[in-house]
C-alpha positions in Angstrom: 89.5 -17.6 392.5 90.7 -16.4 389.0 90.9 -18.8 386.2 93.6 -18.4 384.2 93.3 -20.8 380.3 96.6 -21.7 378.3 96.4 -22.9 374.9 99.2 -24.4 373.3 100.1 -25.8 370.0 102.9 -28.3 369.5 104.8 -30.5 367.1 107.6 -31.7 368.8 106.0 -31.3 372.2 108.1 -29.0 374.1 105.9 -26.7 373.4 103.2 -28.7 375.1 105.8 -29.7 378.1 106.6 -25.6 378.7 102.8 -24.9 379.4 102.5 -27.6 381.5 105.4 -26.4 383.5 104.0 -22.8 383.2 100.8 -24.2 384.8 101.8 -26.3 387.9 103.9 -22.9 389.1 100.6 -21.0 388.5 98.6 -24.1 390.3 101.3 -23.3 393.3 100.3 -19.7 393.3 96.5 -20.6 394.0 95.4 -19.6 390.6 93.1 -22.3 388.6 94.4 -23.5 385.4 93.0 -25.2 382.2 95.4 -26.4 380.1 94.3 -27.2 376.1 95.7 -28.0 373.3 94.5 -25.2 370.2 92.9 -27.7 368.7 90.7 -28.3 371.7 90.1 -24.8 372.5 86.3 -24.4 372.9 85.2 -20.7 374.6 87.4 -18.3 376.1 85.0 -15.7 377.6 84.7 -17.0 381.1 88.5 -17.3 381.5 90.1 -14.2 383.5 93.4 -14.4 381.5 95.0 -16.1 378.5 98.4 -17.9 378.1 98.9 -18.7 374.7 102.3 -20.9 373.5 103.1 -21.7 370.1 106.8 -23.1 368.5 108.1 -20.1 366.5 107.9 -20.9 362.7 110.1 -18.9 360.3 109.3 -15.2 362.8 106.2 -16.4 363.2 103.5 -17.9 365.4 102.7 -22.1 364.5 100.0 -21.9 361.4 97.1 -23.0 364.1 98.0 -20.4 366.9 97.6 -17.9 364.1 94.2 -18.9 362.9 92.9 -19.3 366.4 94.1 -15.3 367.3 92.5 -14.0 364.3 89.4 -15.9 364.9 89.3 -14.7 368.9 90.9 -11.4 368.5 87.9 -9.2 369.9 87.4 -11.5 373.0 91.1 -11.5 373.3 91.3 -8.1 373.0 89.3 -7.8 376.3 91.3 -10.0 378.4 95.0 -10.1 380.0 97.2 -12.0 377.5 100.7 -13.6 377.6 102.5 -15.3 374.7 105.0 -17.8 375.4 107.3 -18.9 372.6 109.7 -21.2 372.1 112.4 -21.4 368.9 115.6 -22.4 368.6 117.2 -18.6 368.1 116.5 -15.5 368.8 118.6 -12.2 368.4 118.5 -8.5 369.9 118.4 -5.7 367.7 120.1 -2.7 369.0 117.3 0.4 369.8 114.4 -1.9 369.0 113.2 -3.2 372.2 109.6 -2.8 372.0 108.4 0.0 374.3 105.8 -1.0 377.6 105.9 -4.5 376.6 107.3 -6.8 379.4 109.9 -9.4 377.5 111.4 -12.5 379.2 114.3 -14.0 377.4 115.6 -17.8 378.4 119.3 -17.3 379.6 120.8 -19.2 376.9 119.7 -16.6 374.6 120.9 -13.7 376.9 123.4 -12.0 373.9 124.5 -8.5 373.8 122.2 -6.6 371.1 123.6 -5.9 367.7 123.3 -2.8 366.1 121.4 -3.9 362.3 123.8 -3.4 360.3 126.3 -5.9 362.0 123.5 -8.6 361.9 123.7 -11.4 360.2 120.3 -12.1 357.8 119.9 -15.2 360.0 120.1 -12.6 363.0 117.6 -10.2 361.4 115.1 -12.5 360.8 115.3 -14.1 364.4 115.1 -11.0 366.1 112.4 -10.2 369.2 111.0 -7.2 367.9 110.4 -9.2 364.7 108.7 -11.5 366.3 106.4 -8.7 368.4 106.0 -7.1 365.0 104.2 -9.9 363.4 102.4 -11.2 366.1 100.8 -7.3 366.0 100.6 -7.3 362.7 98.5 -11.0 362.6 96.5 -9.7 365.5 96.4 -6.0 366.3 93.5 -5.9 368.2 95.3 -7.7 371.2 98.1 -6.3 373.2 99.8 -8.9 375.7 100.7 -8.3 379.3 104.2 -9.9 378.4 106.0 -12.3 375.8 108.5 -14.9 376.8 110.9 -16.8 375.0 112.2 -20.2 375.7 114.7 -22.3 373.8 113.1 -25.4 373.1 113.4 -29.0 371.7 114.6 -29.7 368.0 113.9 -33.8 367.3 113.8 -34.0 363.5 112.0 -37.2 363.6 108.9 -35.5 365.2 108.2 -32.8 362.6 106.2 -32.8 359.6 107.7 -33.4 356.3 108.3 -30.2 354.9 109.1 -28.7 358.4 111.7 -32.1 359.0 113.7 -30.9 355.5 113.8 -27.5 356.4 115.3 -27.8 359.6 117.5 -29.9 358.5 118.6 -28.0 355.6 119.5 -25.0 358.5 121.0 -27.5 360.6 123.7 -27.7 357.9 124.1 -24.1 357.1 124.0 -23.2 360.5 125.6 -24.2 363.0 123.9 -22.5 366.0 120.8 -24.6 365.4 121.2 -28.2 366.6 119.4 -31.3 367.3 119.0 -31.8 371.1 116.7 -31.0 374.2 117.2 -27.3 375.0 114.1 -26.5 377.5 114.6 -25.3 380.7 112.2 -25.7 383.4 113.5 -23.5 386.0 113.3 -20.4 383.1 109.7 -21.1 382.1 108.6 -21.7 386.4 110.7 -18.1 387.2 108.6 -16.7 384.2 105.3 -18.4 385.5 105.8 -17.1 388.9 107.0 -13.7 388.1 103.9 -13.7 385.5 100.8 -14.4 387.9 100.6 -10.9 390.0 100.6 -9.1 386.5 98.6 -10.6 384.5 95.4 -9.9 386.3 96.5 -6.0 386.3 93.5 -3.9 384.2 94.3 -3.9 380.1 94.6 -0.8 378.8 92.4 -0.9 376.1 89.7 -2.6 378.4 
C-alpha cells in the first residue's frame, strides 16, 4: 500500500482542518495517510509522497513551512510533492500560468485573468504565478506534482500579534478581505480525489 505523509502548519486552523479533509478522501481511495503538524514532522524518507499545506503569508509560504523545505529539499526533491495553500486572495495574471504544473483553484476565486497592467498592486502581489515563483525560489530543488489553492478562514482573534494588526489594517483598506469562515470542503475532497492517481506518477528529476 502507498503511504502518502501531509504536513501542515496552521494559525487559525483551517489550514489544519483542509489537510484533514484532504486525508479522509485519500483514506477513501485506499491510500495510508499520516497527518502531522510541521512542528511534529520527524523523517520523510519512507513516505511515497508528500502533501505539504501552509496559510499563505504576504506571497509566501508560513515562516515554518519554509524552514522545513529548505531543510528537506534533497529528500523532497526525490519524492512526488503537492502544495496545498490556503489565503484569502488570489489573482490571475494574464500569460503567466506556469507551464507543466497542474494548478487547482477553489471556485470562489475562479476570476477572469488580468492582463498586468490593469492589476491592481493588491492583485499583483496575490497572483498564482507569484506564489509558484517564490515557493521555487525558497526551494528550487523540488518541483511539485500540483499546487492547490483554497480560500480559507480569517478569525482575527486567533492570530498572532503582529499578524492580528496586519490583517486588520487590510481588512480596512480592502474590502475583498473579510472576517468569516471561507473553506470549502467539497473543493479540497474534489482536489484530494483528483490528486491520488497522479501523485504516485514517476518525478522527473527522479
Amino acid at each position: 500500500m502507498k503511504k502518502i505523509l501531509i504536513i501542515y502548519f496552521t494559525e487559525s486552523g483551517s489550514t489544519r482542518e483542509a489537510a484533514d479533509i484532504a486525508a479522509m478522501q485519500l483514506l477513501k481511495d485506499g491510500i495510508d495517510i499520516d497527518v502531522f503538524s510541521v512542528k511534529q514532522a520527524g523523517h520523510i524518507s519512507s513516505y511515497d509522497a508528500i502533501i505539504i499545506g501552509a496559510p499563505n503569508w504576504y506571497g509566501k509560504p508560513a515562516p515554518k513551512v519554509r524552514k522545513f523545505l529548505q531543510q528537506n529539499q534533497d529528500e523532497l526533491s526525490k519524492k512526488p510533492t503537492a502544495f496545498f495553500f490556503t489565503c484569502m486572495s488570489l489573482s490571475e495574471i494574464a500569460g503567466e500560468a506556469p507551464p507543466g504544473l497542474s494548478i487547482y483553484k477553489d471556485l470562489i476565486f475562479d476570476q477572469p485573468a488580468k492582463p498586468k497592467n490593469e492589476m491592481t498592486s493588491w492583485e499583483k502581489n496575490h497572483a498564482t504565478s507569484l506564489y509558484v515563483k517564490n515557493l521555487s525560489k525558497i526551494a528550487p530543488k523540488i518541483k511539485p506534482a500540483a499546487i492547490a489553492f483554497f480560500k480559507g478562514r480569517l478569525d482575527l482573534k486567533r492570530l498572532s500579534f503582529f499578524n492580528r494588526m496586519a490583517m486588520k489594517f487590510i481588512t480596512l483598506i480592502n474590502k475583498e478581505v473579510a472576517e468569516g469562515e471561507y473553506l470549502n470542503h467539497d473543493a479540497i475532497r474534489d482536489w484530494a480525489e483528483g490528486l491520488s492517481p497522479g501523485l504516485f506518477m514517476p518525478i522527473k528529476n527522479a
